[in-house]
C-alpha positions in Angstrom: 35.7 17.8 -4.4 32.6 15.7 -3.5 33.9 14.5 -0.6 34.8 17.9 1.1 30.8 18.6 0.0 29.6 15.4 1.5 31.7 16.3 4.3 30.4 19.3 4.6 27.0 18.4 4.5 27.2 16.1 6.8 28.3 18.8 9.3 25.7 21.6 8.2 24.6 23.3 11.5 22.5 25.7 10.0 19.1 25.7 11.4 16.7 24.4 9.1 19.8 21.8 8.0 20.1 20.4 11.9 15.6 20.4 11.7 15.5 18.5 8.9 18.1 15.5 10.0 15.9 15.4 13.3 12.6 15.3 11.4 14.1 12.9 9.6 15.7 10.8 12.0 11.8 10.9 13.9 10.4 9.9 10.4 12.5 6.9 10.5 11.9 6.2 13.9 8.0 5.9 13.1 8.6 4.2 10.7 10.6 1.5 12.8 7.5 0.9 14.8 5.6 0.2 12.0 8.1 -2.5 11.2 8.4 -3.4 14.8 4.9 -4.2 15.4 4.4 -6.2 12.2 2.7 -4.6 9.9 4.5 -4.6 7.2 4.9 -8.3 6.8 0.8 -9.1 8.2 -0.5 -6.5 5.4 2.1 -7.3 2.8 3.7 -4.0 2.3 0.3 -2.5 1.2 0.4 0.9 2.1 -3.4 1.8 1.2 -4.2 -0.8 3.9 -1.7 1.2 6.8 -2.9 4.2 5.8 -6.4 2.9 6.1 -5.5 1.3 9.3 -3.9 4.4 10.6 -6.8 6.8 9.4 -9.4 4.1 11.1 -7.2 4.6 14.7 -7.5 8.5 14.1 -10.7 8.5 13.7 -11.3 6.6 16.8 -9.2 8.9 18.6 -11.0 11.7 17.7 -14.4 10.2 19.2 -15.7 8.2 15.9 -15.5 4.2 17.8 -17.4 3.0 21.0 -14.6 3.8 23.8 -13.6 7.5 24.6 -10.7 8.2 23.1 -8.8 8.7 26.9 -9.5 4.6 27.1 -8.0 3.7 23.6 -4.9 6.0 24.4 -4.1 4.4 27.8 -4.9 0.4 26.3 -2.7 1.4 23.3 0.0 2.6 25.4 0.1 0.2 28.0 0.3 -2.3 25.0 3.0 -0.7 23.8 4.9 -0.1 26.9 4.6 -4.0 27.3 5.8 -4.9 24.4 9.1 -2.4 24.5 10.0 -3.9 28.1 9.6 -7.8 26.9 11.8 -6.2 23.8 14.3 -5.0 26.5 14.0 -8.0 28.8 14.5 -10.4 25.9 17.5 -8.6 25.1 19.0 -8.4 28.3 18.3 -12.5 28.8 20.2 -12.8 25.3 23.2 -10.5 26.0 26.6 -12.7 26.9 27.6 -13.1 30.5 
């Protein structure tokens, strides 16, 4: 009986059912790049510290820090847009021939 509910579950295509996987699924995915970029390890899993780190980059993006926001935006992206093409390029160098 519970696996024709797990089953079932699994293949729910109500609405709010199929939302809720792909909230999920992009709450996950953030949460990957906080792994990805290293913060979990540098801060020591201290969640008070990302939160204050991500509330700190919030407030800068909403005009609190020296540089317009525009200019923190485009560094932060073009940092990150490096780093997920030396991501790709390292794993196409380590894929078998």
């Amino acid at each position: 009986m519970a696996r024709v509910e797990a089953a079932r579950a699994r293949g729910d295509a109500r609405d709010w059912a199929v939302e809720r996987r792909a909230r999920t699924r992009h709450l996950i995915e953030l949460g990957g790049l906080v792994h990805k970029a290293g913060l979990v390890e540098l801060l020591e899993d201290d969640r008070a510290t990302l939160l204050g780190l991500l509330l700190a980059a919030v407030g800068q993006l909403r005009g609190g820090g020296d540089e317009p926001p525009e200019v923190l935006r485009a560094r932060w992206r073009h940092t990150g847009l490096r780093a997920f093409q030396a991501e790709r390029e390292a794993a196409e160098g380590a894929a078998p021939p």
